[in-house]
C-alpha positions, 0 to 999 in steps of 0.5 A: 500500500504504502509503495502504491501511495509512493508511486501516486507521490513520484508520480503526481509531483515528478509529473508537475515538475515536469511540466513546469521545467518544460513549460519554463523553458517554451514559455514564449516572450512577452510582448514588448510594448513599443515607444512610438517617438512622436512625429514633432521630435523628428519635425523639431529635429530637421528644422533645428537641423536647417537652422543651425546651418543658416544663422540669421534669417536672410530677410533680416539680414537684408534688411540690416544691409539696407539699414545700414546703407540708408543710414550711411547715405542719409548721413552723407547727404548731410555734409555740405563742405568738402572739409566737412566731408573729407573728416564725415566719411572717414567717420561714415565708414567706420560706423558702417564698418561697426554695424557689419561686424555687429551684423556677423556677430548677431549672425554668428550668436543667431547659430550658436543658438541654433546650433543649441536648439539642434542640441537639444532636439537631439537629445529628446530623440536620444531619451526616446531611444533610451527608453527603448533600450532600456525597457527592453533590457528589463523586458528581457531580464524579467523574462529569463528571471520568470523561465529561471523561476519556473524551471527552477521551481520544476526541478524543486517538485522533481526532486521532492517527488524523488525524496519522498520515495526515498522516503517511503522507500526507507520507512518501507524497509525500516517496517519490513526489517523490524517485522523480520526482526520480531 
């Protein structure tokens, strides 16, 4: 009687622990949710893109060009005597020459900060992509760490199925041996 329960015992758990160790190891992968990037990132990424190249928009600075062209001749207009003029155009230059170096420098600060946009355009892409990754790292590991469970678990019912007809097995000997002893 007691090797038929000893049978059932092996049976059941070994077979549940079977079950479980194969059953870990077909265990299919889950589905890894995707990280859609929204389109306004790849948008925001060309037009940063476009903008780092250019600097200052060219209407603007056309319109310092101009700016500067009709101040110098207005200011020319202004001189009457030619020893007057000789001393205004010197000065005219120079004030024109300033307000091109201004320009190149209000160019070259308009791309720096464009340059800066760029930047950060393409680090939100990188923290998308860096999400990606890392979701499916953890993904991943939480998927062998449940096979790893389970199969473990598997092989814990195999070996307790075994046991246990260690055992009965033992008792069934130690009975039978005191019977023959009596």
């Amino acid at each position: 009687m007691s090797i038929s329960l000893a049978g059932a015992a092996l049976a059941g758990q070994a077979g549940l622990g079977l079950a479980q160790t194969v059953g870990g190891a077909l265990m299919k992968k889950p589905e890894i949710p995707e990280i859609e990037i929204p389109q306004e990132v790849f948008q925001n990424m060309s037009d940063a893109e476009y903008w780092s190249y250019v600097g200052m928009p060219e209407t603007q600075r056309q319109r310092y060009l101009e700016d500067i062209q009709t101040s110098s001749a207005n200011a020319l207009s202004r001189v009457s005597d030619r020893k007057g003029g000789l001393g205004a155009v010197s000065s005219i230059q120079a004030r024109e020459a300033e307000s091109l170096r201004e320009l190149a420098t209000l160019d070259t600060k308009m791309r720096m900060d464009n340059l800066n946009k760029l930047y950060k355009a393409r680090e939100v892409g990188a923290q998308y992509d860096l999400q990606t990754q890392q979701l499916n790292r953890e993904k991943s590991l939480q998927e062998r760490t449940e096979k790893k469970q389970i199969i473990g678990a598997g092989l814990q019912n195999v070996m307790g199925a075994f046991g246990t007809i260690g055992d009965v097995a033992a008792e069934d000997t130690s009975l039978t041996l005191k019977s023959l002893f009596k």
